[in-house]
N, C-alpha and C positions, 0 to 999 in steps of 0.2 A: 336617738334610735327611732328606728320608723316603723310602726303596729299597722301590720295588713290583716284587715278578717276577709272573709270569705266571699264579700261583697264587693270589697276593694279590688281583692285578686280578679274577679270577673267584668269590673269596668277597664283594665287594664292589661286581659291574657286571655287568650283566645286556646280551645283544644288547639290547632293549626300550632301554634307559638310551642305550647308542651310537645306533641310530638317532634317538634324540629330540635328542641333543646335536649330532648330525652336520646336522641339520635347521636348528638352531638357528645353526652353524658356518658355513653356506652364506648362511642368511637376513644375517647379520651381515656377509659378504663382498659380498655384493650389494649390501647399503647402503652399501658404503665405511664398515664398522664396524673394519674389520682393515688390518695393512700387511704385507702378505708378499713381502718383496726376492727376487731371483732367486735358485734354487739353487745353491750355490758348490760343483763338482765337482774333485779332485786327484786326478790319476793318480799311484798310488804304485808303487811296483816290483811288488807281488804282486796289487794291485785298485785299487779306485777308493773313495776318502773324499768324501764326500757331507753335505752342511751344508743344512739346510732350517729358517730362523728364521719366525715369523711372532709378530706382535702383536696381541693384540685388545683394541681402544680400550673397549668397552662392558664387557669384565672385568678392562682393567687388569692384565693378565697376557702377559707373553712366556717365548716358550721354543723348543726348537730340537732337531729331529731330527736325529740323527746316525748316519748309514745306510754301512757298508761293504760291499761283493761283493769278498769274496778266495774264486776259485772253487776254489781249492786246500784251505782251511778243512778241508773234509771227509775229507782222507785225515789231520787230525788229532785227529779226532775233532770237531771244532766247527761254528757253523753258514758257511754261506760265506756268508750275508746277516746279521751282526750286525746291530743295531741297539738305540737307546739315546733314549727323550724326556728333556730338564731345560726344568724349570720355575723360572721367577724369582719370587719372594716380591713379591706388588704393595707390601706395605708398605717394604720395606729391599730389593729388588733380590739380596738372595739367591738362589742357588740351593736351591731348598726341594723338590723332589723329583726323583730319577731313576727314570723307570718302563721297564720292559721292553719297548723299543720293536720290539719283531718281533713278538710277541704283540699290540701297542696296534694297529703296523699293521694284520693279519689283519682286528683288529676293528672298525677305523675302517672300513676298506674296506668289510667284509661289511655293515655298517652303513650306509652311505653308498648301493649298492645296495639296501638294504631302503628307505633312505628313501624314492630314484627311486621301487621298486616298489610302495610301499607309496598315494604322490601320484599314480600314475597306472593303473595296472593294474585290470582290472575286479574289483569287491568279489567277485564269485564265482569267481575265479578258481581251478580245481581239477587242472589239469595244468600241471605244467613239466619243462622239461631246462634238465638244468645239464651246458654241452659244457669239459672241462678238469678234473682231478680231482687239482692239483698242492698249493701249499701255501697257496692260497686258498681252494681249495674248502669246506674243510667250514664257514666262517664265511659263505661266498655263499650257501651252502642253507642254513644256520639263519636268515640274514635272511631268504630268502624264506618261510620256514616262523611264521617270527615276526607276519610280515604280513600273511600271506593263508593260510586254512583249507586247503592243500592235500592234494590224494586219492593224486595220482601224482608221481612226479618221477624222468625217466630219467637216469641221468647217462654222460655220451659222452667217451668218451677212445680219443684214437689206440692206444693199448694197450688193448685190452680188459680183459687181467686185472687189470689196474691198475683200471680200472673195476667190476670186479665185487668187487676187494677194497675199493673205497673206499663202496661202495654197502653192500659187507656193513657195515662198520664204523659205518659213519654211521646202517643201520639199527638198531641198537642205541644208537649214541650218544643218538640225537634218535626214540626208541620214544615217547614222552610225546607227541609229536602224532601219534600214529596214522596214517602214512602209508606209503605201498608204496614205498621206494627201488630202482628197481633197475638194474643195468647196461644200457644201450640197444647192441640186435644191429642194429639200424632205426632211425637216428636220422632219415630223413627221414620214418617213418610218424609218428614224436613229434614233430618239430618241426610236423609237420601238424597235430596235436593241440595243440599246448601255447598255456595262456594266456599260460603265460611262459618266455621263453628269455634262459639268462644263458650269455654267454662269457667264460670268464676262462681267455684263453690268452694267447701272444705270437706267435699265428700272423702269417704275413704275409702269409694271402688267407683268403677269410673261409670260416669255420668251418662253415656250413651254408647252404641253398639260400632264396634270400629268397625267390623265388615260391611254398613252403610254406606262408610264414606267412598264420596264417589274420583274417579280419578280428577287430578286437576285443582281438588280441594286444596285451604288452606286451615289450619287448625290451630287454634290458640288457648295454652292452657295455663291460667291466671289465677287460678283463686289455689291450689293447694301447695301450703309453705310448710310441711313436715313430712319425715319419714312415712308417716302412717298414712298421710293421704294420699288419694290415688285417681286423681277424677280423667284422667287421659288414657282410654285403653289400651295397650301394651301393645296391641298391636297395628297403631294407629305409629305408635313409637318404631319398632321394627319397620312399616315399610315407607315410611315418609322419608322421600329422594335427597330431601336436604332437613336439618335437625339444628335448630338455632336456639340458646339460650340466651336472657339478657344477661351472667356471669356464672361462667361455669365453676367456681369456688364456692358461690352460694347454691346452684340447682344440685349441683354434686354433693352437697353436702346436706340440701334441705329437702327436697321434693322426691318424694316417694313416685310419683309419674316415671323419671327417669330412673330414680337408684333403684329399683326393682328391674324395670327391664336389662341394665346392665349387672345387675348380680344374676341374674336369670341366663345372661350369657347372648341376650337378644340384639343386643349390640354393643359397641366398646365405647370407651369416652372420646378414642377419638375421630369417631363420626359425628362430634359435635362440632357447631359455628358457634361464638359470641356474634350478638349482632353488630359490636362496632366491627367486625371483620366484614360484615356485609358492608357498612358505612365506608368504610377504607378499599374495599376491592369490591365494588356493584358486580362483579361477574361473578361473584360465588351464591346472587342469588337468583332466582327462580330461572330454572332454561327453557322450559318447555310447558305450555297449557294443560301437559298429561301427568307432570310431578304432583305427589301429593308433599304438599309443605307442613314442620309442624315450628311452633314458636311456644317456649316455656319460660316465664317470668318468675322468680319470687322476689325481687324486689333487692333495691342497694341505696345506701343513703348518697350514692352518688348522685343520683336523680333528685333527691329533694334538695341536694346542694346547689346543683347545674340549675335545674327549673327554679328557685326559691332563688337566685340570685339572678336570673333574668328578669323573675317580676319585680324584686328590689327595682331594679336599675328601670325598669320601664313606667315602675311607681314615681320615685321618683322622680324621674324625665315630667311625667303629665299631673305632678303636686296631689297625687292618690293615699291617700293613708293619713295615720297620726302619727306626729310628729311627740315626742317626748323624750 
């Protein structure tokens, strides 16, 4: 069995590599390529254990996330969101890798938005805000930064200083694309501005003013996974010309963004795309410079299967990890 941590994964997987496999992960979902059973959640005395299996028929590979919140973790030094991918061996059903699934997360994720943004957002896209600057963030800006040549990007947090230390930080992290990060004092003069706006909070009323956005925008809403929350404004949801989810089984079921404006009568389910349907027919997305696009994620372990078994395979290729 072969142990990737987080270190590993980075000398051997590029955001670039996540977004093309997380494309591929969706496209394969869409087809009824994959079988991904409900997530099995245990309430334990200190958090909640969390089981998220998935199969993919076209690589013959299964494997299964295993995701803990013990919010107490941190006064122990540890993280309170562990998390762990294993992979089955397509030949013998072994367990053949454990990869550092908190880091795989981040990446799937950030990825998984670069993909949205990358299918629909206008190719000149030069302004964005990224509103949340918690433990997704810095992997939601480097996908956008991956995809599109960006000039600005405000980033908006209820704390400011949190904001301006997460802006300093990142501009340094990600100096190699040449772009001005900085903390946003005026998030409605940016959101006025921007081609692109990504939410990745857990808010539960949306995060910025939808009569801002401007035509031609692209909008990406990431961070709210429950009924209750609501970080994408409703009518952001209503007039955006095309309406892409990463699985409409889980946003229909999970993400308050959508299942509010459709119980509301604001729109039906089926003015939604999956985005393997964009992956499979490019003409269903972006037509014109003046659509405003929107893209909503809550996540599938299809992604940590498809991604988590590409860095196996690329680990191994270049002798990356432990072996044990």
């Amino acid at each position: 069995m072969l142990v990737l941590n987080a270190v590993d994964i980075q000398k051997v997987y590029t955001m670039k590599d996540a977004i093309e496999a997380d494309k591929q992960a969706l496209r394969m979902y869409t087809q009824g390529l994959t079988e991904v059973p409900l997530r099995i959640n245990f309430d334990a005395k200190k958090g909640q254990n969390l089981f998220m299996p998935a199969y993919i028929k076209e690589l013959d590979v299964s494997g299964i996330k295993i995701v803990s919140v013990f919010p107490d973790n941190p006064k122990i030094g540890k993280n309170s969101v562990p998390a762990q991918v294993l992979l089955l061996d397509p030949e013998t059903g072994e367990v053949c890798a454990l990869i550092d699934g908190t880091y795989l997360t981040q990446l799937r994720t950030g990825a998984v938005q670069g993909a949205g943004t990358d299918l629909l957002a206008r190719k000149d896209a030069a302004n964005a805000v990224l509103i949340g600057s918690g433990g997704q963030a810095a992997s939601q800006l480097e996908a956008m930064l991956t995809v599109r040549p960006l000039k600005k990007v405000a980033i908006f947090d209820i704390d400011l200083e949190r904001a301006k230390t997460f802006a300093s930080n990142m501009s340094t992290k990600f100096a190699k694309f040449g772009v001005n990060i900085y903390a946003s004092t005026n998030l409605d003069e940016d959101i006025a501005q921007a081609d692109i706006i990504t939410s990745v909070t857990t808010s539960k009323a949306a995060t910025f003013k939808g009569e801002l956005v401007k035509k031609g925008a692209h909008v990406n809403g990431v961070g709210s996974y429950t009924p209750e929350m609501h970080e994408i404004p409703e009518s952001v949801v209503k007039r955006a010309a095309i309406r892409v989810l990463d699985t409409k089984d889980g946003v229909f079921a999970e993400a308050g963004d959508i299942i509010d404006p459709i119980n509301h009568g604001l729109v039906s389910k089926a003015d939604f795309f999956e985005l393997g349907d964009l992956v499979i027919d490019p003409k269903k997305c972006r037509q014109s410079d003046e659509q405003v696009t929107l893209f909503k994620t809550v996540g599938s372990a299809v992604l940590d299967v498809v991604v988590g078994y590409d860095i196996y395979l690329k680990a191994k290729k270049m002798g990356i990890g432990t072996e044990i």
